[in-house]
LUMBA-931379 format. One record per atom (N, C-alpha, C, CB): z, x negated, y negated; residue in three letters. Coordinates in pm, whole numbers, padded with zeros to 5 digits, always signed. Atoms other than C-alpha are relative to their C-alpha. Glycine has a CB too. Example, Ala and Ser with C-alpha at 12.3 -4.5 7.8 and 13.67 -1.06 7.14 Angstrom:
BEGIN
+00000-00089+00119ALA;+00780-01230+00450ALA;+00000-00090-00120ALA;+00125+00099-00003ALA;-00006+00082+00119SER;+00714-01367+00106SER;+00073+00077-00109SER;-00142-00041-00046SER;
END
This chain:
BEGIN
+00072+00099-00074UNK;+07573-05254-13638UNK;-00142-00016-00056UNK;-00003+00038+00148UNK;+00148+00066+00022UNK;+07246-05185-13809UNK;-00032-00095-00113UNK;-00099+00107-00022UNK;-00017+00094+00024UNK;+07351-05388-14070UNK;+00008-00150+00044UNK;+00052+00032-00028UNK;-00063+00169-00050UNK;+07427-05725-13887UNK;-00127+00003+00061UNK;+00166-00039+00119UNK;+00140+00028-00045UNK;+07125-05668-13672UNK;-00115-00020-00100UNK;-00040+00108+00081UNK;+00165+00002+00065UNK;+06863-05628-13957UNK;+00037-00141-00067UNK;-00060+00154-00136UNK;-00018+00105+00058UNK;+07062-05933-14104UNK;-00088-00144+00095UNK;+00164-00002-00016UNK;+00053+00086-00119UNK;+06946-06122-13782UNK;-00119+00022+00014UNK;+00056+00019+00126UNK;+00151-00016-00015UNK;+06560-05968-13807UNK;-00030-00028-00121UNK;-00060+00134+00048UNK;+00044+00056+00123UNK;+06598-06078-14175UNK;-00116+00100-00059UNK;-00054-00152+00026UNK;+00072-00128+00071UNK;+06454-05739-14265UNK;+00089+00080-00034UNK;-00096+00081+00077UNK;-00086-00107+00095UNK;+06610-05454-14492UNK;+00048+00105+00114UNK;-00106+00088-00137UNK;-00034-00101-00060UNK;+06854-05244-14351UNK;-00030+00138+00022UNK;+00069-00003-00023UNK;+00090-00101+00007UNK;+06651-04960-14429UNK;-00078+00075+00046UNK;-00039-00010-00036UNK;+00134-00010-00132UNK;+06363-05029-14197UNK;+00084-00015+00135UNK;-00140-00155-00005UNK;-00069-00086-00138UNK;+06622-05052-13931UNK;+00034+00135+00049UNK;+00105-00032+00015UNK;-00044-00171-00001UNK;+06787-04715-13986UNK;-00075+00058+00010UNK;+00055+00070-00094UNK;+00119-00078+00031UNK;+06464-04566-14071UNK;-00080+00030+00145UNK;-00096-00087-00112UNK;+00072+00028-00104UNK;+06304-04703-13744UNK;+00069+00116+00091UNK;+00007-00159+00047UNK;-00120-00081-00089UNK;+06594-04572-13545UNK;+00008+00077+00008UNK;+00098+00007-00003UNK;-00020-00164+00062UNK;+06610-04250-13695UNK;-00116+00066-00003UNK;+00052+00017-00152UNK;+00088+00010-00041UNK;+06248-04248-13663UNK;-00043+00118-00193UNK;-00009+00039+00191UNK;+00019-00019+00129UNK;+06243-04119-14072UNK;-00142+00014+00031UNK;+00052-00106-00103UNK;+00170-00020+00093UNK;+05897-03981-14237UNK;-00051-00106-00088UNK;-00002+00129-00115UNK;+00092+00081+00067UNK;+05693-04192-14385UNK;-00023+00032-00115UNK;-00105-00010+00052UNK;+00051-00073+00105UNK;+05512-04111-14706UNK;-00121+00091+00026UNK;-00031-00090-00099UNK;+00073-00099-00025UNK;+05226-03946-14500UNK;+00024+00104+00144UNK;-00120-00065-00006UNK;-00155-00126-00155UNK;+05522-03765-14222UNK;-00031-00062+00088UNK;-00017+00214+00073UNK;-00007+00066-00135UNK;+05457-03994-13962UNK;+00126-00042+00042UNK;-00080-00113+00007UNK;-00130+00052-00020UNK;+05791-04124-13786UNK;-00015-00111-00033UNK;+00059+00007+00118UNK;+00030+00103+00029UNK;+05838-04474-13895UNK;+00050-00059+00178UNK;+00072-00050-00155UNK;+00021+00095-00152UNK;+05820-04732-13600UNK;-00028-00141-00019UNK;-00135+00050+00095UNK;-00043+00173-00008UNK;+05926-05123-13557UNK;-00132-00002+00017UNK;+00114-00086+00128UNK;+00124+00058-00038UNK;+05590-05318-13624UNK;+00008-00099+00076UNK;-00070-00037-00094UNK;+00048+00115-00126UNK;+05476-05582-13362UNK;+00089-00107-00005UNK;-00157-00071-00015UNK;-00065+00096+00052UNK;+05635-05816-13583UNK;+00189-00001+00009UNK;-00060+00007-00141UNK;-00118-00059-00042UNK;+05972-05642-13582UNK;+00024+00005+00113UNK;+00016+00104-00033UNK;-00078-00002-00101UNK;+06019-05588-13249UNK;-00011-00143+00045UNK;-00033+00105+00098UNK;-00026+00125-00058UNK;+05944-05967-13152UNK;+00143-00059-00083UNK;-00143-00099-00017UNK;-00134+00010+00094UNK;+06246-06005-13451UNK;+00091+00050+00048UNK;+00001+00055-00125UNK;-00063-00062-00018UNK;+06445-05796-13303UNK;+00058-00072+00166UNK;-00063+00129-00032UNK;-00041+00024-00091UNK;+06426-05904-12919UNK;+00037-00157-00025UNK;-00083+00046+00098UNK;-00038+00120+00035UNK;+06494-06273-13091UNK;+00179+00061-00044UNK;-00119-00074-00134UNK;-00149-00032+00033UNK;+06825-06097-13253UNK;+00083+00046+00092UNK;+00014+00090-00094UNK;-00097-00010-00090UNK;+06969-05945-12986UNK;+00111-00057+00088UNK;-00041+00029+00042UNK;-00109+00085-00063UNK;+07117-06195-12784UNK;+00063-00071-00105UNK;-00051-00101+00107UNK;-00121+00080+00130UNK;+07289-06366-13140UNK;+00042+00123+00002UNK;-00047-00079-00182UNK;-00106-00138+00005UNK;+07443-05998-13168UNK;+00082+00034+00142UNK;-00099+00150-00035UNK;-00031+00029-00119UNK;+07503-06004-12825UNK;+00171-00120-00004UNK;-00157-00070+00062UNK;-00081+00139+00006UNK;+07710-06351-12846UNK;+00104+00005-00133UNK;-00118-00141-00019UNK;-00126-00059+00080UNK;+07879-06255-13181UNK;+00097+00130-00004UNK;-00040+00006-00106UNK;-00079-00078-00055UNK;+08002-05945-13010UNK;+00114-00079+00111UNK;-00092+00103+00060UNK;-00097+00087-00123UNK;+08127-06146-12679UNK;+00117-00080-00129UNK;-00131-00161+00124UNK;-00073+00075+00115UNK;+08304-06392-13000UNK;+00087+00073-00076UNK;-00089-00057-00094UNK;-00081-00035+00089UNK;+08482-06135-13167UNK;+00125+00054+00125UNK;-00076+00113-00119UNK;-00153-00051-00150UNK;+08726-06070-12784UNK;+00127-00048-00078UNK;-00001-00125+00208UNK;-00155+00022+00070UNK;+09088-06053-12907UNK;+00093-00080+00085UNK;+00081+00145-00024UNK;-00064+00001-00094UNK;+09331-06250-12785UNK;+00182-00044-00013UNK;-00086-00082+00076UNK;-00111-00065+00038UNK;+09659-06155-12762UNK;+00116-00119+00065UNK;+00003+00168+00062UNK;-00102+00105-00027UNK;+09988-06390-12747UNK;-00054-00135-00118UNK;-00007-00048+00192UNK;+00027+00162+00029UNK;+09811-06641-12926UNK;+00091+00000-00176UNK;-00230-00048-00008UNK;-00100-00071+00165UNK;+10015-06500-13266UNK;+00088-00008-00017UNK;+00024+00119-00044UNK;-00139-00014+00008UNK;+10339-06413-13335UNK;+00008+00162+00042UNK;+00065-00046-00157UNK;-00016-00123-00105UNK;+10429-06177-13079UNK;+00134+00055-00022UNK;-00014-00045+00163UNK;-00089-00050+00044UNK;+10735-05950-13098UNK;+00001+00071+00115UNK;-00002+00049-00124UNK;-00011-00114-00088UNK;+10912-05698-12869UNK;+00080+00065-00035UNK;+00019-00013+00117UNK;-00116-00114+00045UNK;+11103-05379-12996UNK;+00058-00011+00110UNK;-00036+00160-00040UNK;-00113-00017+00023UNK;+11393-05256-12925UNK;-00060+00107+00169UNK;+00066+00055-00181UNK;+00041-00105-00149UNK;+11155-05021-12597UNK;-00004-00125+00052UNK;-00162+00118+00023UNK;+00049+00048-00133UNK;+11080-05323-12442UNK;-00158-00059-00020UNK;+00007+00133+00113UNK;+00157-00011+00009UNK;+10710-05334-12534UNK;-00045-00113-00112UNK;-00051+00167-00051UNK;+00001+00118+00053UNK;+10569-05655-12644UNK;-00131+00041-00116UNK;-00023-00129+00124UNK;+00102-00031+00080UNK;+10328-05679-12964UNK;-00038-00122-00051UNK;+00028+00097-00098UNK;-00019+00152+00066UNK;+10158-05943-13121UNK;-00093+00064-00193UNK;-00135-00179+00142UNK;+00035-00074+00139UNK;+10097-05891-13507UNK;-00114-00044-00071UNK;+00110-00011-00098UNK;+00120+00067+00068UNK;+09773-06136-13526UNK;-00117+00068+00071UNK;-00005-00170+00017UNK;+00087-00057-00037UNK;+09586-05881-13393UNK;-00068+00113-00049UNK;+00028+00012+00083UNK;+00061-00074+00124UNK;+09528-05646-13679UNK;-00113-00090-00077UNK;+00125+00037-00109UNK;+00084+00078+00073UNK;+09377-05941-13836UNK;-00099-00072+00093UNK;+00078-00093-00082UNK;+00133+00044-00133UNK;+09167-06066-13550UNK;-00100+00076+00035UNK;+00047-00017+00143UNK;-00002-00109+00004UNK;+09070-05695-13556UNK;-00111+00018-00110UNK;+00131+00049-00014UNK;+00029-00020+00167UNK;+08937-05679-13926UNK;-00125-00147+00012UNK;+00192-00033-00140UNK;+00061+00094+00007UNK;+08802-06021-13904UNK;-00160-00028+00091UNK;+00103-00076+00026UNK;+00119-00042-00093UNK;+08581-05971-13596UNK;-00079+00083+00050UNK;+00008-00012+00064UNK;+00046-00099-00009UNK;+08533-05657-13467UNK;-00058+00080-00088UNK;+00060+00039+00041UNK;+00031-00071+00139UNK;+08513-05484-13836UNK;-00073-00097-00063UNK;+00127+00045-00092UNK;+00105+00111+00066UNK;+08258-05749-13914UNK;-00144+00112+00048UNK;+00006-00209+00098UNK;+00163-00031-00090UNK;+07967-05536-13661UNK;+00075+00148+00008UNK;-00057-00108+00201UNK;-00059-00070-00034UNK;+08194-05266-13565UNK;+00061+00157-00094UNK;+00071-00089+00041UNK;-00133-00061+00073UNK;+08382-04937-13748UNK;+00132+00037+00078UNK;-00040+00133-00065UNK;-00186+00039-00045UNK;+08735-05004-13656UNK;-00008+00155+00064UNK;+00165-00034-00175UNK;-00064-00135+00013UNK;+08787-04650-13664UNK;-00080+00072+00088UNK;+00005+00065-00145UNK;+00082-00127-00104UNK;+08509-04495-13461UNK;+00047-00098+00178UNK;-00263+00013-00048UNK;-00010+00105-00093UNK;+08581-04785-13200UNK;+00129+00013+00049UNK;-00027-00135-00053UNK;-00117-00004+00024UNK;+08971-04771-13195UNK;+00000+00165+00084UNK;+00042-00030-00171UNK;+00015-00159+00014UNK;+08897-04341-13148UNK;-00040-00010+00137UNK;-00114+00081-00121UNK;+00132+00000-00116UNK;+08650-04391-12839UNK;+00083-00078+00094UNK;-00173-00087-00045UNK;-00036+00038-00132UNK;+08792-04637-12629UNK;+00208-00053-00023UNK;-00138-00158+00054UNK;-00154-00023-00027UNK;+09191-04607-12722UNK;+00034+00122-00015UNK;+00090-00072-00081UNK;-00017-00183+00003UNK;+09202-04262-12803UNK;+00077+00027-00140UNK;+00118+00076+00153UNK;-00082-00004+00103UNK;+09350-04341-13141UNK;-00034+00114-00101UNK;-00001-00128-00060UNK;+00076-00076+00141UNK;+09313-04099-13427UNK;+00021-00066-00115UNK;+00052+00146-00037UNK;-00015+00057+00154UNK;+09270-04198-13780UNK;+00111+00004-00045UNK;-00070+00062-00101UNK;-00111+00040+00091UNK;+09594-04185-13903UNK;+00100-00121+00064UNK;+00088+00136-00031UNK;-00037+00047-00083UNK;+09714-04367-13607UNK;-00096-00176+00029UNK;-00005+00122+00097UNK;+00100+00116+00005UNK;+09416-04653-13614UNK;+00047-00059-00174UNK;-00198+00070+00025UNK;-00056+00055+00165UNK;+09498-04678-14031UNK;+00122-00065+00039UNK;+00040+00135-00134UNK;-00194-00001-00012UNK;+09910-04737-13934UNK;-00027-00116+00073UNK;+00116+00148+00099UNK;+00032+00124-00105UNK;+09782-05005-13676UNK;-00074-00121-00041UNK;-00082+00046+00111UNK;+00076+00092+00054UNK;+09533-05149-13804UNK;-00046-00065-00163UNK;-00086+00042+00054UNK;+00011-00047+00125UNK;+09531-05085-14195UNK;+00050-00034-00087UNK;+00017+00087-00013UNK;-00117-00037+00111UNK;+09810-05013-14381UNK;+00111-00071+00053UNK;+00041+00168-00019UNK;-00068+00109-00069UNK;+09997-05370-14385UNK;+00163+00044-00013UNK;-00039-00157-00075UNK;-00155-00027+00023UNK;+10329-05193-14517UNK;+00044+00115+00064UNK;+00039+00016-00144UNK;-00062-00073-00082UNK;+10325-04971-14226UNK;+00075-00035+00086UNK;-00059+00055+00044UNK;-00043+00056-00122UNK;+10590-04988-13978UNK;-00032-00047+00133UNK;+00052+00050+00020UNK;+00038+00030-00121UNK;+10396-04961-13716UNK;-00141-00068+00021UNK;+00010+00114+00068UNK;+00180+00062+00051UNK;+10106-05210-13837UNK;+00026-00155+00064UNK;-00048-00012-00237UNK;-00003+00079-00133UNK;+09989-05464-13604UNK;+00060+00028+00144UNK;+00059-00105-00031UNK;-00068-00025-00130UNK;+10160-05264-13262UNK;-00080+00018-00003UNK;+00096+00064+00058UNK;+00110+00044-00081UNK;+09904-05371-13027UNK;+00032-00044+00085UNK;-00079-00070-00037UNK;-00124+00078-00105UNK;+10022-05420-12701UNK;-00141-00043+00060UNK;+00148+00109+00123UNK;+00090+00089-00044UNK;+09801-05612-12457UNK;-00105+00045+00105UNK;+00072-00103+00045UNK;+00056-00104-00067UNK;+09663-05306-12259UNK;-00129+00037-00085UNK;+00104+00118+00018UNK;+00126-00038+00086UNK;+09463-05213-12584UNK;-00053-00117-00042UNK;+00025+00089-00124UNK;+00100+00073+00078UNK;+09363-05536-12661UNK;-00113-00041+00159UNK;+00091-00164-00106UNK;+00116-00008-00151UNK;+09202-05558-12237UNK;-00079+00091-00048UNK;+00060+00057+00170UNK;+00055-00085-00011UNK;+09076-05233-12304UNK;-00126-00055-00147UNK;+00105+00134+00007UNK;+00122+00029+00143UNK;+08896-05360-12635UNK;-00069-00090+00010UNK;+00046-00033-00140UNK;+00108+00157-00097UNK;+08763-05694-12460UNK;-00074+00043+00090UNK;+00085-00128+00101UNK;+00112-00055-00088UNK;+08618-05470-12179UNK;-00126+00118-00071UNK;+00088+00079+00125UNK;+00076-00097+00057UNK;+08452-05224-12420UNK;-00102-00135-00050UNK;+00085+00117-00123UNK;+00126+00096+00051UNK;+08260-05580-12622UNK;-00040-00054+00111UNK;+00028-00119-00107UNK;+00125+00089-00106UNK;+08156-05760-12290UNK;-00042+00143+00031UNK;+00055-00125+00169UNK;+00072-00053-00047UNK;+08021-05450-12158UNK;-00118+00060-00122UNK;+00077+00081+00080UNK;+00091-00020+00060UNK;+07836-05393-12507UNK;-00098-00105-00005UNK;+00038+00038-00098UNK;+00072+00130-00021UNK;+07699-05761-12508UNK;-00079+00020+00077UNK;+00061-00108+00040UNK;+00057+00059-00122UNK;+07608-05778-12174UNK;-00116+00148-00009UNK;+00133-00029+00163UNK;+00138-00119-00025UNK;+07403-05400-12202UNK;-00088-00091-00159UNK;+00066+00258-00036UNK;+00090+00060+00152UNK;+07258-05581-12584UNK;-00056-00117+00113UNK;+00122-00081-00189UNK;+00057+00124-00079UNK;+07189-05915-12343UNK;-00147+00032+00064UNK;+00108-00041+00127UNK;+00097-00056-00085UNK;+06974-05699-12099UNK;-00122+00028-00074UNK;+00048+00119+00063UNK;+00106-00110+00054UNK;+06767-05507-12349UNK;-00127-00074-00035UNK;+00054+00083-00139UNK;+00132+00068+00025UNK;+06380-05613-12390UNK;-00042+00137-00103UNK;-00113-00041+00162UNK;+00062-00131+00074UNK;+06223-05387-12688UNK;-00139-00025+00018UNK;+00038+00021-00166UNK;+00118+00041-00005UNK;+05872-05312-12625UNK;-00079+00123-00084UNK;-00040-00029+00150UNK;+00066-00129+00053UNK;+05620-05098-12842UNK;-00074+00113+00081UNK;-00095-00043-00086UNK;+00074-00161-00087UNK;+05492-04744-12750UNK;-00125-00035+00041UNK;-00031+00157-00105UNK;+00161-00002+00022UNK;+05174-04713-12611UNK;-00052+00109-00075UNK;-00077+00005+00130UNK;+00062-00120+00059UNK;+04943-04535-12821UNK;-00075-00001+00081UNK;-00051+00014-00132UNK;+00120-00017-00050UNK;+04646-04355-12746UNK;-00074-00006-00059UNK;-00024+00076+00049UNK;
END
């Protein structure tokens, strides 16, 4: 994400991370968003905000399928997946956190197109993955950044 955001403050990803991470300086000070930056920043938020809400999946609209359990899938959701979410997102830490997937299990799904079980996505994980981006939006929507006070 600190990519796409610094793309939107039109400053080096660098000075994001750095900020964030609150990195040394060249004379050990922590580094810290200038005046200028954070008015950049509370301008970016709501476009990160809104291209989060924009990347919601939505399921049926594909070519849907149902094995042989019963359990319906739709297979344009690996690529809806990749396209949106894995634009701001890592699939894989995201996928881990709010489906409980593990990596070999997120790769097979989402990944690896000559897996059997690539694109099964039933419509439980794609709710659960639409309620995880509006509730990141909407906390990114809220946020006002303001500088420290010094003394």
């Amino acid at each position: 994400m600190d990519y796409v955001l610094s793309q939107y403050m039109g400053v080096s990803e660098s000075i994001v991370r750095g900020c964030f991470k609150h990195d040394l300086n060249r004379h050990g000070k922590p580094l810290q968003f200038s005046t200028d930056n954070i008015l950049k920043m509370n301008d970016a938020l709501p476009r990160l905000a809104a291209d989060i809400r924009a990347c919601q999946l939505h399921f049926g609209q594909g070519e849907t399928f149902t094995n042989r359990c019963g359990r319906e899938y739709d297979r344009s959701i690996a690529q809806q997946v990749k396209d949106g979410m894995g634009r701001i997102f890592s699939v894989k830490d995201i996928a881990s956190r709010v489906l409980g997937w593990n990596v070999l299990k997120c790769k097979a799904r989402l990944c690896s197109t000559g897996s059997v079980t690539y694109s099964n996505v039933v419509r439980e994980d794609c709710d659960r993955l639409n309620d995880e981006l509006i509730a990141i939006a909407s906390v990114l929507e809220s946020y006002e950044v303001v500088a420290d006070k010094t003394e």
